[in-house]
N, C-alpha and C positions, 0 to 999 in steps of 0.2 A: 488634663494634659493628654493621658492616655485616647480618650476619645478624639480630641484635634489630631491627634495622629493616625487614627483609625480613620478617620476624614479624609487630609492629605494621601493616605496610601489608598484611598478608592479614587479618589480625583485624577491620581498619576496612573491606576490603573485602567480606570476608564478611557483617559490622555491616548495611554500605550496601545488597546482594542483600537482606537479612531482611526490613531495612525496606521494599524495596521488591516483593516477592514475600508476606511475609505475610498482608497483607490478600489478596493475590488466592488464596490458598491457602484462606484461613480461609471467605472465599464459595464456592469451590468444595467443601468439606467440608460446611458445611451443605444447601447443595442435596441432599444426603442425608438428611436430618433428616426422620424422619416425625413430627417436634412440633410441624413449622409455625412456629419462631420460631429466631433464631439466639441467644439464649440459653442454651438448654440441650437437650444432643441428646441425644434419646430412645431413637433407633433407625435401623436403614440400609434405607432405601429408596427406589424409583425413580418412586414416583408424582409428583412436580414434575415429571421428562420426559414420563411418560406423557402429566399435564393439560393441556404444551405441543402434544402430536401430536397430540392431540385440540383443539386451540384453532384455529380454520379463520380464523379472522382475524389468527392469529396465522403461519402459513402463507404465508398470501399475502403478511405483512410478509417473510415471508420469503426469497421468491419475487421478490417488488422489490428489496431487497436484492443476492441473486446475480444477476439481472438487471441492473441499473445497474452491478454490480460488473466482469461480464464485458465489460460493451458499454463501459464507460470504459475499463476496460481495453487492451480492445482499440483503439479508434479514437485512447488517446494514445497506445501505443505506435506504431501507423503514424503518426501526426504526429510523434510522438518520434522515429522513428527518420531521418525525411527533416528533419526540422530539425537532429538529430546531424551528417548527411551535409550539409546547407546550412554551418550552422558551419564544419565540417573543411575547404570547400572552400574558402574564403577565405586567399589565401596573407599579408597581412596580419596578426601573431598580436595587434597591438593590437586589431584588429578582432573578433577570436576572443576574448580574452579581452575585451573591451564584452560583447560578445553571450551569451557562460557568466555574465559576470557580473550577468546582467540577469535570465536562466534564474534563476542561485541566490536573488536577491533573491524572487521568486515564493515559494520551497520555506522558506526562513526567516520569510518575513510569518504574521504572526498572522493564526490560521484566523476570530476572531472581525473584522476588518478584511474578507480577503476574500470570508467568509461578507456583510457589509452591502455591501458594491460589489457583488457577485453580484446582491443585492435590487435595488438601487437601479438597476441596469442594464438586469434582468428587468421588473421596474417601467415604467420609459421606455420600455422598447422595446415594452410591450404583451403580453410573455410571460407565459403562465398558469402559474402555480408549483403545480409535481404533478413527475409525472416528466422531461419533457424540462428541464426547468430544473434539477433534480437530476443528470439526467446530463448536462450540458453542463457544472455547476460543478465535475463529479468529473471531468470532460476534461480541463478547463482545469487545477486543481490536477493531475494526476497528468504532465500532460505533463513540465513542467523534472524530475522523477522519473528519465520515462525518458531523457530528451535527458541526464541526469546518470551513467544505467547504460550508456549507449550510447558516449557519445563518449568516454571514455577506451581502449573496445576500438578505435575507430575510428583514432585519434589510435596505438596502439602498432605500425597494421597498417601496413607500409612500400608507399608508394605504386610502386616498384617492379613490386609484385605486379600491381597494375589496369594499370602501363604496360605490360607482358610479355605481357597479354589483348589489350590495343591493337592492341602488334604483331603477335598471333599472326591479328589480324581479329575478334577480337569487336566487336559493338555496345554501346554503352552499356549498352543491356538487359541486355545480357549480362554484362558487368562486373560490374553490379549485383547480378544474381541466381544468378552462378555463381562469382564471388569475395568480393565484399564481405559482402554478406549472411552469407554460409554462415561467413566470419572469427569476422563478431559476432555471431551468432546465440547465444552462453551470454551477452552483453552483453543482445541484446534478451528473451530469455524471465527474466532475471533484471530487467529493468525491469518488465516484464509484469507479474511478482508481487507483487512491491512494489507496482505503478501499485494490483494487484488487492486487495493487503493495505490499502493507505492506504483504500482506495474503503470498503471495509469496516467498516475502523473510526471510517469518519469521523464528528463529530458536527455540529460550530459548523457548518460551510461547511453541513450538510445540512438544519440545523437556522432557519435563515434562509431556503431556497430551498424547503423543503418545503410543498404546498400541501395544503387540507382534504380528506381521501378519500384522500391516499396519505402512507406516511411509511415508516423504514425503519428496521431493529432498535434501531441508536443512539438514531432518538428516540421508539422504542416504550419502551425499557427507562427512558430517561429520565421518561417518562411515567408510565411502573409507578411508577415509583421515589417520584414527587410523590404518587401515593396513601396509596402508604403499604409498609413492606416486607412484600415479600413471596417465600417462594421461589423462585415463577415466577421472580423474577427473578434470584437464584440460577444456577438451571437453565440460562435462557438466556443469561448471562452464562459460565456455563464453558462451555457450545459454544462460543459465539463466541471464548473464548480458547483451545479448542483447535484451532480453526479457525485462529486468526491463526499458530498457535504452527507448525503443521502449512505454513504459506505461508511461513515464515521458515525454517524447516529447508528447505524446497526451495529458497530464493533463495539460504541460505550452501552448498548443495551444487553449485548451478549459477555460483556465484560462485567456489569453491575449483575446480570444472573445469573455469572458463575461465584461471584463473591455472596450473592445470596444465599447459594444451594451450599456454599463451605461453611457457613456462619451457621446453619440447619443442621450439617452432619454434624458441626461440632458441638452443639446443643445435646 
């Protein structure tokens, strides 16, 4: 009985992958289609990429894109990583858990909520919506990300260790950048990617804050998309999923060898 059911619940979870994998399979097959339609394919070819490399507007969405994605990136995880260490340092854990739980509220809120408070803020405050307003809202969302990749590595490292630097005469500085740090560092490059992946795939939040003259793959494709189908968008659609697909195998590889190296100290 037990095994017929172990059966049943791979069937349905297989079922559930299909359905949710199929359509992005059946887009990326046709981006091959030299017929021009996803209807009926004709033949295998690579002219939908080529027409992308050759599209110079198409490029420079491109180019904003990695751009905003690196620079969010980057500037949440140094704010991520000193709000991780703000949190931890409160000996309080009611305090700690107010403060994670205010972080997680951010990362559950509908992107179409914080995409219109983002407007409405940008708005009042006089900010031009193009790039800097783009990347300020992919800051803001990616940070509780990293403060989320972060503080559990922070929270398992035994405060021990920083006191032992103390006595031995290090400076805080030093604490910082020759224990702590170097602890979580598979904590912080794994928010990184993530912070980098979300930024990428983002639409609603970008798609609110985006101003006339700049915009970014998500709401180029979407754009395409309203014309009418087309392969382009195909084409650029399965980059970008193997782009994403390629940040997420690095996040579970840098994620599996930080639980490695904890399972070692704790040996």
């Amino acid at each position: 009985m037990e095994k017929k059911s172990s059966s049943l619940a791979n069937l349905f979870l297989l079922f559930i992958f299909f359905i949710l994998y199929a359509p992005i399979f059946y887009l990326i097959f046709y981006s091959f289609n030299s017929g021009g339609t996803m209807s009926h394919f004709e033949g295998f070819t690579f002219d939908w990429y080529r027409e992308l490399l050759h599209d110079t507007r198409l490029l420079i969405i491109v180019l904003n894109t990695v751009v905003i994605a690196l620079l969010s990136a980057l500037i949440a995880t140094i704010t991520g990583v000193l709000g991780a260490i703000g949190i931890r340092s409160y000996k309080r854990r009611q305090t700690r858990n107010t403060l994670l739980s205010l972080n997680n509220i951010l990362i559950v809120s509908p992107d179409v909520i914080m995409g219109a408070s983002f407007l409405i803020l940008f708005t009042m405050a006089g900010v031009r919506l193009g790039f800097y307003s783009v990347l300020l809202s992919h800051v803001a969302f990616s940070i509780p990300i990293v403060v989320l990749m972060v503080l559990p590595k922070l929270m398992e490292m035994s405060s021990s260790l920083e006191d032992a630097a103390r006595d031995l005469g290090a400076s805080h500085w030093n604490v910082l950048t020759k224990v702590t740090l170097p602890y979580i560092a598979p904590g912080i490059f794994a928010g990184f990617f993530m912070a980098l992946t979300y930024s990428l795939d983002d639409f609603a939040v970008t798609f609110f804050v985006t101003g006339n003259g700049f915009s970014t793959l998500s709401v180029e494709i979407y754009s395409l998309a309203r014309r009418g189908v087309s392969l382009n968008i195909n084409a650029l659609s399965t980059l970008m999923f193997v782009i994403t697909v390629i940040f997420v195998v690095v996040y579970y590889y840098l994620a599996s060898r930080s639980g490695t190296k904890g399972a070692n100290l704790r040996r």
